[in-house]
C-alpha positions as CSV (number, residue, x, y, z in Angstrom):
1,X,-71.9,-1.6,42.0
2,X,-73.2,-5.1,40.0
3,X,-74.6,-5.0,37.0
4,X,-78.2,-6.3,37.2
5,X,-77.1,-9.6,35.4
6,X,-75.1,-10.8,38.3
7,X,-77.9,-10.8,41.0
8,X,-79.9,-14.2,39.8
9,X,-76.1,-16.2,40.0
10,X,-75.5,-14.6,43.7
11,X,-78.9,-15.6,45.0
12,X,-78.5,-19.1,42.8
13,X,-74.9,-19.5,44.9
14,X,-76.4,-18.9,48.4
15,X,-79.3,-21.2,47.8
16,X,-76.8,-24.1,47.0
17,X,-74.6,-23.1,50.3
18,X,-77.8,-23.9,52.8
19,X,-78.4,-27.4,50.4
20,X,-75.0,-28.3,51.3
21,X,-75.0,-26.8,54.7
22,X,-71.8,-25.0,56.5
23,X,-69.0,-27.2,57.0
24,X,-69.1,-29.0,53.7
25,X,-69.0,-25.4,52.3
26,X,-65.9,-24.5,54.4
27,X,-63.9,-27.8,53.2
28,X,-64.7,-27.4,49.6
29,X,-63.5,-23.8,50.1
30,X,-60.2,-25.0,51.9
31,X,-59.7,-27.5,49.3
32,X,-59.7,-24.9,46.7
33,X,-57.3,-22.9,48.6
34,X,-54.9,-25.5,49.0
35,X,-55.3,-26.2,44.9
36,X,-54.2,-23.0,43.8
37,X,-51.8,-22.3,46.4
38,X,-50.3,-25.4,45.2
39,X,-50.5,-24.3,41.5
40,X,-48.3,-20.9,42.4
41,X,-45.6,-22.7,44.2
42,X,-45.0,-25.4,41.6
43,X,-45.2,-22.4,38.9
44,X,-42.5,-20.2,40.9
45,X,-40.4,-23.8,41.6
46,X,-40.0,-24.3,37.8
47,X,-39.3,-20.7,37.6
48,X,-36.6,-20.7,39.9
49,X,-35.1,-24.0,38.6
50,X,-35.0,-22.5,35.0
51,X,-32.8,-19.5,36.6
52,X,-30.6,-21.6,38.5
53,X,-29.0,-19.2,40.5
54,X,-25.4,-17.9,39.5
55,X,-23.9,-18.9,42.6
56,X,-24.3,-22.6,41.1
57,X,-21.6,-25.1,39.9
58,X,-22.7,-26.2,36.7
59,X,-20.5,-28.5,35.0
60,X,-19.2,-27.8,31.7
61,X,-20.3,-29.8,28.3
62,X,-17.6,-32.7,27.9
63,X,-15.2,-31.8,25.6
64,X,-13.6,-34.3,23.3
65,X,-10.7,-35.4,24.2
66,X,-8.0,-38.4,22.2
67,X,-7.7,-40.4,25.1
68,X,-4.9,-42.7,23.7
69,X,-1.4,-41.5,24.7
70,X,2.2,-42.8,23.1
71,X,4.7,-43.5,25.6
72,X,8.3,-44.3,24.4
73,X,9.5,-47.4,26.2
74,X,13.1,-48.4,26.9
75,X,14.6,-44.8,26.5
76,X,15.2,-42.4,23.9
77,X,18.0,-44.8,21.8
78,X,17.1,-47.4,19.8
79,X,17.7,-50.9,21.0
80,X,19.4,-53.9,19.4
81,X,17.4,-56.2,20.5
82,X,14.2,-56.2,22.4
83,X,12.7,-59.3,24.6
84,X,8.7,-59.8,24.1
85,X,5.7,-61.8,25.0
86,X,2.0,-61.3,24.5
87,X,0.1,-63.9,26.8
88,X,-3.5,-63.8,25.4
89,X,-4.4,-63.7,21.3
90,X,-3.5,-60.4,19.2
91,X,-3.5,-59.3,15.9
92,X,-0.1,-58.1,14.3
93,X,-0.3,-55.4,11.6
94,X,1.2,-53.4,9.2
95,X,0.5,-50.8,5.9
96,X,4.1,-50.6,4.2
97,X,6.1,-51.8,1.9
98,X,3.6,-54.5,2.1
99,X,-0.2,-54.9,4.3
100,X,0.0,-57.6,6.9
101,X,-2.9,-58.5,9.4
102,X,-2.7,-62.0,11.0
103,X,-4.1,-63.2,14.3
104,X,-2.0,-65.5,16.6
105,X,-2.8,-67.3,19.5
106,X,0.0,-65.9,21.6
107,X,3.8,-64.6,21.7
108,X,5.6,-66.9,23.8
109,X,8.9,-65.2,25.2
110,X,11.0,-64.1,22.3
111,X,13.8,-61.5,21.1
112,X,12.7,-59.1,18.2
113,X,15.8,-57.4,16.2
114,X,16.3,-55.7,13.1
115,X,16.5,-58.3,10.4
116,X,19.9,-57.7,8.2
117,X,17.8,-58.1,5.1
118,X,15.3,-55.6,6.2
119,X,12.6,-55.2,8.4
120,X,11.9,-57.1,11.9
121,X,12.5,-60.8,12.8
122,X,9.8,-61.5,15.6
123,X,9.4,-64.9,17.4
124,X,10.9,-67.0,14.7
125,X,9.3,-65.5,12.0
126,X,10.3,-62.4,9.2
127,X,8.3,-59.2,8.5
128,X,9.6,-57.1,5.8
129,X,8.3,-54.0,7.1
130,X,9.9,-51.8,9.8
131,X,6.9,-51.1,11.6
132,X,4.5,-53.1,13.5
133,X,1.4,-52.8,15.6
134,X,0.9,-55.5,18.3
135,X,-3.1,-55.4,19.1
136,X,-4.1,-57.7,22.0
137,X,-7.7,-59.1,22.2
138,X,-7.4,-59.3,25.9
139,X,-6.0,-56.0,28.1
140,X,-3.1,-56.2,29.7
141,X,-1.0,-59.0,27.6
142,X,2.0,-57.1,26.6
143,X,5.0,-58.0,28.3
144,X,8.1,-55.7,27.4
145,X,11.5,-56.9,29.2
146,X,9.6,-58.3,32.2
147,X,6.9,-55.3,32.7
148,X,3.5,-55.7,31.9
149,X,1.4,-53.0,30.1
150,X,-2.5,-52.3,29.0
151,X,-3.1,-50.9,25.2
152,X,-1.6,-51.5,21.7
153,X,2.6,-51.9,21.3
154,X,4.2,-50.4,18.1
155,X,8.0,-51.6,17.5
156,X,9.6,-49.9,14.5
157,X,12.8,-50.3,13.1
158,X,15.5,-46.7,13.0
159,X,18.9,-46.2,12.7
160,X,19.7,-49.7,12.8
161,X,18.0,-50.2,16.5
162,X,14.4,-50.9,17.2
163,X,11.9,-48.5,19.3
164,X,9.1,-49.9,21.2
165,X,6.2,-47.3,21.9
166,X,2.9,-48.5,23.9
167,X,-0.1,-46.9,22.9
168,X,-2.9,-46.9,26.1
169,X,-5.9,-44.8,27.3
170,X,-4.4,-42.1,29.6
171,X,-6.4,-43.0,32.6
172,X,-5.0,-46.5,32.2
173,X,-1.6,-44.7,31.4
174,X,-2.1,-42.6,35.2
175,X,-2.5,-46.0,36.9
176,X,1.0,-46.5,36.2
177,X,2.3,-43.3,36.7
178,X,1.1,-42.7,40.3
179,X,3.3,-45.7,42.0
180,X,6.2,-44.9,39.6
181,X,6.4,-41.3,41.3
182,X,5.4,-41.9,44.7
183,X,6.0,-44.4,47.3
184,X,2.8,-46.4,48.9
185,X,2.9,-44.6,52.1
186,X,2.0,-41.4,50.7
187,X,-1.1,-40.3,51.8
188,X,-4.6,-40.5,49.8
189,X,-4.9,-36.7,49.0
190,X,-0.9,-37.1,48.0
191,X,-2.0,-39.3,45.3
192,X,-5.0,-37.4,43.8
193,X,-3.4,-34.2,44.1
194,X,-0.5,-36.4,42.2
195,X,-2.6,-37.9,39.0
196,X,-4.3,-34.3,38.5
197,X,-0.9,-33.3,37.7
198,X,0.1,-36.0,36.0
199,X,-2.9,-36.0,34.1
200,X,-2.3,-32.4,33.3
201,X,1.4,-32.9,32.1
202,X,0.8,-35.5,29.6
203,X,-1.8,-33.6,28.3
204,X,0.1,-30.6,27.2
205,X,2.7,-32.4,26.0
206,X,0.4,-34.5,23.7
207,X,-1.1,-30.6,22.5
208,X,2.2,-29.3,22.2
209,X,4.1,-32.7,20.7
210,X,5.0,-32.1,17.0
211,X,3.0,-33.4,14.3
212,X,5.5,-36.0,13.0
213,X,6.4,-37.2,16.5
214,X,6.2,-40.7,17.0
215,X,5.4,-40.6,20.8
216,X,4.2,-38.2,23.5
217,X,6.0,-39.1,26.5
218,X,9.0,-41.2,27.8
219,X,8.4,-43.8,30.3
220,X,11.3,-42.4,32.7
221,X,11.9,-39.0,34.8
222,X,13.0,-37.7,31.5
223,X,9.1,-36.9,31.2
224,X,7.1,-39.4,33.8
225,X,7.8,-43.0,35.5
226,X,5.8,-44.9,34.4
227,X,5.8,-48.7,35.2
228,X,2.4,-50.6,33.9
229,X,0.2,-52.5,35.3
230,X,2.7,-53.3,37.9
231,X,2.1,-49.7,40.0
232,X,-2.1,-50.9,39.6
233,X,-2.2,-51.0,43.7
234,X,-5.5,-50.1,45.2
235,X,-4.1,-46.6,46.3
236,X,-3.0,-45.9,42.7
237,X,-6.5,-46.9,40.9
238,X,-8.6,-44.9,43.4
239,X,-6.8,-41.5,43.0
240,X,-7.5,-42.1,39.4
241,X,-11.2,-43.1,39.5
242,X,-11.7,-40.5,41.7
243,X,-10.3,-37.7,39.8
244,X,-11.1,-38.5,36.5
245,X,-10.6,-35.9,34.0
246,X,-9.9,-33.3,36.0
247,X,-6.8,-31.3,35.2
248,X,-5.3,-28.0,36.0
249,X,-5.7,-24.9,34.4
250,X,-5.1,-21.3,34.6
251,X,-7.5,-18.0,33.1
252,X,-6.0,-15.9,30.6
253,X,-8.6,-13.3,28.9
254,X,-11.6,-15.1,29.9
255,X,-9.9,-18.7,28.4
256,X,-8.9,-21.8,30.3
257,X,-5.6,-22.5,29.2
258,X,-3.7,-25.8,29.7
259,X,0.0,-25.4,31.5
260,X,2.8,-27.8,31.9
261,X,2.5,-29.1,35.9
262,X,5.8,-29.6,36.5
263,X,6.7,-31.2,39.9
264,X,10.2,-32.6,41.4
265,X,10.8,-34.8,44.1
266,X,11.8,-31.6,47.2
267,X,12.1,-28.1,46.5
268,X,14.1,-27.7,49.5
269,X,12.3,-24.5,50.9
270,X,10.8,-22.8,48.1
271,X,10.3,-23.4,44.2
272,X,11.2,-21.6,41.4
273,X,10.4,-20.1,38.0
274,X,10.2,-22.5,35.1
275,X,12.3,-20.2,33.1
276,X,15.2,-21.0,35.3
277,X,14.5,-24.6,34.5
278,X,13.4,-24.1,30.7
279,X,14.2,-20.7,29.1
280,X,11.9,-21.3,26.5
281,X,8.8,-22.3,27.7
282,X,6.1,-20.3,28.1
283,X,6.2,-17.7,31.3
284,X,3.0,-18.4,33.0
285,X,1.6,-17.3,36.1
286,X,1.0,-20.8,38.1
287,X,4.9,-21.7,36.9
288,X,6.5,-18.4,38.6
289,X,7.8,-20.0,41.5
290,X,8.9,-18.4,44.8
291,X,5.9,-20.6,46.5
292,X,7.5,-20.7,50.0
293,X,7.8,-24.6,51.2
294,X,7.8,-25.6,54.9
295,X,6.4,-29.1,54.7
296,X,9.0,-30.5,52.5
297,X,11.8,-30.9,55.8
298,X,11.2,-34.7,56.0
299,X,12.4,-35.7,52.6
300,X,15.5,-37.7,52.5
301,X,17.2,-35.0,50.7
302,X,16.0,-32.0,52.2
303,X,19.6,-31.4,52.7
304,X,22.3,-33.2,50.9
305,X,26.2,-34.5,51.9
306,X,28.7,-33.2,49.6
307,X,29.8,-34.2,46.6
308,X,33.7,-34.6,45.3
309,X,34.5,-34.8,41.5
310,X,37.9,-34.4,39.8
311,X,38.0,-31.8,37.5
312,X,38.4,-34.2,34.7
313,X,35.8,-36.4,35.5
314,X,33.0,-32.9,35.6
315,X,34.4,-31.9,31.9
316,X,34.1,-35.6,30.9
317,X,30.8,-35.5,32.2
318,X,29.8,-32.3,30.4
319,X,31.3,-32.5,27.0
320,X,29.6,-35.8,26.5
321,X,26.3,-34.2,26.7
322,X,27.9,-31.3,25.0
323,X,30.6,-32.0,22.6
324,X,31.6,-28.3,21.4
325,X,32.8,-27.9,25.0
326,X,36.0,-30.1,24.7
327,X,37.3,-26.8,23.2
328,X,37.7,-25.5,26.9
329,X,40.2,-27.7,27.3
330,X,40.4,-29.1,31.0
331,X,37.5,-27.4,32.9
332,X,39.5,-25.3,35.8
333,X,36.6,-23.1,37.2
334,X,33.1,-22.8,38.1
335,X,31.6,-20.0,39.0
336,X,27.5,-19.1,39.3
337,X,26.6,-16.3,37.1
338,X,23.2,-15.9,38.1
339,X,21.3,-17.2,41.1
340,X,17.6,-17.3,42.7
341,X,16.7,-15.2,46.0
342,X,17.2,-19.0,47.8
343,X,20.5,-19.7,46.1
344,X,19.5,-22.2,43.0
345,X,22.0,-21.3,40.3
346,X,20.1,-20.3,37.1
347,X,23.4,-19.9,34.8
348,X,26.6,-21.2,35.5
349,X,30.3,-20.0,34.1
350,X,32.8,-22.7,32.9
351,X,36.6,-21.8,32.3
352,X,38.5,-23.6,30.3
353,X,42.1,-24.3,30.4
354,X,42.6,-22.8,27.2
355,X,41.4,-19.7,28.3
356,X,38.0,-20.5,26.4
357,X,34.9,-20.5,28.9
358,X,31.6,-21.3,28.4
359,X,28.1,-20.6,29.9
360,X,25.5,-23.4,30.8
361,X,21.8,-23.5,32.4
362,X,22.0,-24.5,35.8
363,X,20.3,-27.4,35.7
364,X,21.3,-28.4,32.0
365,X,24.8,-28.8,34.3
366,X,23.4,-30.5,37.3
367,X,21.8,-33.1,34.7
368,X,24.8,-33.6,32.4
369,X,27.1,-34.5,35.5
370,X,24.3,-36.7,37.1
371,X,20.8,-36.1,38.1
372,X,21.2,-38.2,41.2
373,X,24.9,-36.8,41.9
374,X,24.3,-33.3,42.3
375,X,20.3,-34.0,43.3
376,X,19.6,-30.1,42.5
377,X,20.6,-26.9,41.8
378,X,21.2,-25.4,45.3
379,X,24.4,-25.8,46.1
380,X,27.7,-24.3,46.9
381,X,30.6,-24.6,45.0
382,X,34.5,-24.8,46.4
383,X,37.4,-25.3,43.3
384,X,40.4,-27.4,44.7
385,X,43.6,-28.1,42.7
386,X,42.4,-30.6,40.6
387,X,38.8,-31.2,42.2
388,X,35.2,-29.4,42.5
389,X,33.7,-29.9,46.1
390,X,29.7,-29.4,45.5
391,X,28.5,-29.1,49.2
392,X,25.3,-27.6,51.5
393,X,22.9,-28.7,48.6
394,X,19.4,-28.4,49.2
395,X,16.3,-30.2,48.0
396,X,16.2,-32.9,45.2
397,X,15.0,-32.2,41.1
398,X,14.6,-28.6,39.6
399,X,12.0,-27.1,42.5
400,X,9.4,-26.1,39.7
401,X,5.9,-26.4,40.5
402,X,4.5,-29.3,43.1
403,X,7.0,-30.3,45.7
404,X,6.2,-33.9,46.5
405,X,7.2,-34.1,49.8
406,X,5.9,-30.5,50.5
407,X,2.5,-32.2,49.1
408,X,2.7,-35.4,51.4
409,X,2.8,-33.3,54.7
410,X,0.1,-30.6,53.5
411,X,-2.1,-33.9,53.5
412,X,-1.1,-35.5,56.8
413,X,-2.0,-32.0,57.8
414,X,-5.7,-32.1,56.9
415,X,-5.3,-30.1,53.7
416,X,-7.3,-31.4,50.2
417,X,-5.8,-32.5,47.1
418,X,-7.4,-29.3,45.0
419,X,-5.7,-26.9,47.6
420,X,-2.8,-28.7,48.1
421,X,-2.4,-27.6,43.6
422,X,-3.7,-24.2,44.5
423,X,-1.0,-23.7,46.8
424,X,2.3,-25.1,44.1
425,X,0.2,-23.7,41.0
426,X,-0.9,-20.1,42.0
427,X,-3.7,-18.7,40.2
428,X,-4.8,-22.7,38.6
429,X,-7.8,-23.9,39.5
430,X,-9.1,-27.4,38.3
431,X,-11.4,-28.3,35.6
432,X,-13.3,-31.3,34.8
433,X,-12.4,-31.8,31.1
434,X,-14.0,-35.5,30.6
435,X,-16.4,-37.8,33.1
């Protein structure tokens, strides 16, 4: 029931409906309608957009991340003398024993050595200090023995040689990587699956590089190639542009934690556990190996000839990478003292013709008598008189992590670069550390 108040406003209400008549009464009332129909949906929209629903990606916050990276040119011995050109103007630089700054129009072609009085002769003229920063005005004007490069070039003088160290942005850096490792044929999804790898790699070793370290990474296999702006071919800039920041990473107690992406040229049927490989680095779960590999049956050494050595020639191999070994005399016998299900040797047994023997990591052997000689650690050996026969080898590098051939044919198959690492990393996923 109405309180009596309310009966003047009704009869006020119905007089005004027969002023306007019917159907203007209906539209006005539609027109309401629609008003605060539209008022609840655009209320629940921003509700729902403020929930965003869990099943959403949402990118993380960028982290910050030192972009530059060191890489050690020319090898890990210092060089006597070093040719050098910077095309466009540059600043040289230096703190100790005295500060130098000067800008010069160019370097024309020139040899930089250790001066005998001290420091570094450069182009015809003397700095007294042993270490120099080159910074170009203009990318891309460093020339180091015939190879162009992007970024900043430190030389410094030690034990009596001179070291050369380019300091670029690591996307930059990645542009020279990807041709370095792979040839142009490779397929796009090869390459990208490729640079998040590489992009990975350098990473951790720039986290896990020691505080006084001068550089991050070599140039060679010893970490990545890496060959300058000469690799810069469209196939090569692409991969990185369109991968940027992303790296791989695996979840341990609710972290993302950064692993080393190790990858070798043909894992000849299967990969194995980075411990075989390197004993002390840390056992993760994406670096276990025993990934089975069918797609890597193409490579050019899927399956190597045999290799002859003399005996002589395998202990002068190894004791020159291992000196304290020439007290095994003559080495007289090889034997495998521990192996992986597929036959990789993990530890090898050397006898000595003085009755001393020795034991060696299988592929600290396979490198110290020649990377490309034996091209892995899946082999049989035979002992002859005064000869080792190496023969039905397998696969080419230490098998740990991405097989690059195995990755070429998983992407003339149809499958994506991020499940193409899935499948060599198990349990990684990628992240998108910087845009």
């Amino acid at each position: 029931m109405q309180p009596e108040q309310d009966q003047p406003r009704r009869s006020e209400v119905f007089n005004w409906v027969q002023r306007i008549g019917p159907a203007r009464s209906l539209f006005l009332a539609l027109f309401s309608l629609s008003l605060l129909l539209l008022g609840c949906y655009t209320l629940t929209e921003r509700r729902i957009i403020g929930r965003r629903p869990a099943t959403d990606e949402v990118q993380p916050p960028e982290v910050s991340v030192d972009h530059m990276v060191r890489v050690r040119l020319l090898g890990s011995k210092p060089r006597a003398a070093i040719e050098l050109e910077v095309t466009g103007p540059f600043e040289i630089s230096s703190e100790a024993p005295q500060p130098i700054q000067q800008e010069l129009p160019r370097l024309p072609v020139c040899t930089a050595r250790v001066a005998p009085s001290g420091g570094i002769n450069l182009g015809g003229a003397h700095y007294p200090n042993d270490d120099l920063l080159i910074s170009p005005m203009r990318d891309a004007s460093i020339v180091v023995e015939g190879k162009t490069y992007r970024g900043l070039l430190r030389i410094h003088s030690d034990s009596g040689g001179l070291f050369v160290t380019n300091h670029v942005d690591i996307e930059s850096y990645l542009r020279g990587v990807l041709r370095g490792e792979l040839p142009s044929r490779f397929h796009d999804e090869a390459f990208k699956a490729q640079c998040v790898a590489a992009r990975t790699y350098v990473l951790y070793q720039k986290r896990n590089r020691s505080a006084d370290s001068t550089f991050d990474v070599y140039d060679s296999e010893r970490s990545q190639m890496y060959i300058g702006v000469l690799g810069e071919d469209e196939r090569a800039v692409g991969a990185v542009a369109e991968t940027r920041g992303q790296i791989c990473v695996w979840r341990d107690q609710g972290e993302d934690k950064l692993f080393c992406t190790y990858y070798s040229s043909t894992c000849g049927g299967r990969s194995q556990h980075v411990n075989h490989f390197k004993p002390n680095d840390p056992d993760v779960p994406p670096l276990r190996g025993n990934v089975e590999c069918k797609d890597c049956y193409l490579a050019k050494f899927y399956r190597w000839k045999p290799v002859k050595l003399s005996k002589t020639e395998v202990t002068r191999r190894i004791v020159a990478n291992y000196p304290s070994i020439a007290r095994l005399g003559t080495i007289v016998g090889l034997r495998p003292k521990e192996l992986t299900v597929d036959g990789r040797i993990v530890r090898i047994h050397l006898d000595g013709s003085t009755g001393q023997n020795e034991t060696l990591v299988g592929e600290d052997f396979r490198l110290s008598v020649g990377g490309r000689v034996l091209k892995s650690t899946n082999f049989v050996i035979e002992a002859g008189p005064d000869f080792f026969l190496f023969r039905d080898g397998r696969g080419y590098g230490h098998g740990v992590g991405l097989c690059q051939h195995g990755m070429e044919t998983k992407a003339r198959r149809g499958m994506g670069y991020k499940a193409i690492l899935a499948r060599y990393y198990p349990t990684s996923r990628i992240k998108t550390l910087y845009n």
